[in-house]
N, C-alpha and C positions, 0 to 999 in steps of 0.2 A: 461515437455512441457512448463512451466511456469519460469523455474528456473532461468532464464537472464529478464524474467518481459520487455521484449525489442522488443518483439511481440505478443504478448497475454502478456495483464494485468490484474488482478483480484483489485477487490473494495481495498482490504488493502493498496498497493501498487498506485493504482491512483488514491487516495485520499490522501497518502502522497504525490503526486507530483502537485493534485490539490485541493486544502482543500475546494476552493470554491463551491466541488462538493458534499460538505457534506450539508444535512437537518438539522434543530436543531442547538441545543449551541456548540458550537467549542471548548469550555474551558470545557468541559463536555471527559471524557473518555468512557462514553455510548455513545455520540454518535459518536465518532469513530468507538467502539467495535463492534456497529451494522452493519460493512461493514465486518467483520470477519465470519459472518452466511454462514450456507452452502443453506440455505433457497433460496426461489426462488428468483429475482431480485428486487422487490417491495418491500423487509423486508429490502434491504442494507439500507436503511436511505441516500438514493441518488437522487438527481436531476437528474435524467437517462434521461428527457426529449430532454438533450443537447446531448446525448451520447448515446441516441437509437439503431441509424441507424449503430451503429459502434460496437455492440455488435455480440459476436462471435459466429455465428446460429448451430457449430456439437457440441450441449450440450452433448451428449453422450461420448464424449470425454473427456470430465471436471467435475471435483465434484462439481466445483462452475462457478458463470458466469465470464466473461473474456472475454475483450473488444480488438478489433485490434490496438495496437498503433500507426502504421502507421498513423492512421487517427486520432484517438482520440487528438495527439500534434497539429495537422493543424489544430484544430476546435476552430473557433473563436468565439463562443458561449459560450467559457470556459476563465475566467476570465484572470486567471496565463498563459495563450495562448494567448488572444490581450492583453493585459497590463502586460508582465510578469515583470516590474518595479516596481509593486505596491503589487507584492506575500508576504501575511503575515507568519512571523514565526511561524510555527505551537508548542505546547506546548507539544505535546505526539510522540511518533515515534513506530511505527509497530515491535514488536521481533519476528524473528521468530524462536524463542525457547518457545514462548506459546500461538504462533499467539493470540497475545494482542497488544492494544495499551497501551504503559504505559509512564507514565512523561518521561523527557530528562531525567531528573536526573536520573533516573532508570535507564538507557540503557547505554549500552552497544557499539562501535559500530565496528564490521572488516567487512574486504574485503570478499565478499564469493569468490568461485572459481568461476566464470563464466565467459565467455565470454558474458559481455555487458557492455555497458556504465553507466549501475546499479547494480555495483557489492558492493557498501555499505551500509551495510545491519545492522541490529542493535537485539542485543540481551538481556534479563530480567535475566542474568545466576543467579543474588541472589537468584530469586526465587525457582530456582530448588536445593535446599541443597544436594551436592555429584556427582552433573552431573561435569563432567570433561569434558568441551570442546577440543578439539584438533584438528589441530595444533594452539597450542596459539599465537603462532608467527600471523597469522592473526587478533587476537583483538586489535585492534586500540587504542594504548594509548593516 
């Protein structure tokens, strides 16, 4: 349901695209990690107060919470959304090989298969010793 991240967004993913949306130290990898929780809404370590009303209400259908992005890009409440000229580079990047945020230098980064405008995706593969990714042809040299 999540897998193009291009209609329903989960905290890991739009907070890579709005950093401004994280609580706490930004050069910290706790507090990215902390949008990783399957915990209720209030534990991401999010300024949700900008992003409330855009949150996706049939939780039943998600292990975690997951925002409409239709709306979420239009809201000009959000920094990287009126000023996206001033978007700071972020220092960690989301894998999802161990849904973690880890350094640039760590990661990883290919194409998934998806149908969306956010098909590049980034993955931690050192950390998993003997996992064989496939097809490799998708890791982005």
């Amino acid at each position: 349901m999540l897998s193009g991240q291009d209609v329903l967004v989960d905290a890991p993913h739009l907070v890579s695209r709005f950093p401004s949306l994280l609580m706490g130290d930004r050069n910290k990898a706790e507090t990215w990690n902390k949008t990783v929780t399957l915990s209720g809404q209030k534990e991401l370590g999010l300024d949700d107060e900008k992003i409330n009303d855009f949150v996706f209400q049939t939780t039943h259908w998600l292990s975690r919470t997951a925002w409409l992005w239709n709306r979420v890009y239009k809201c000009k409440k959000i920094k990287e959304v009126d000023e996206p000229w001033k978007m700071e580079k972020a220092k960690f990047a989301f894998c999802e090989d161990s849904s973690t945020f880890e350094k640039l230098e760590d990661c990883k980064e290919y194409k998934a298969s998806v149908d969306s405008p956010y098909n590049y995706r980034c993955i931690r593969a050192s950390k998993f010793q003997g996992v064989d990714y496939a097809p490799k042809v998708y890791l982005v040299q």
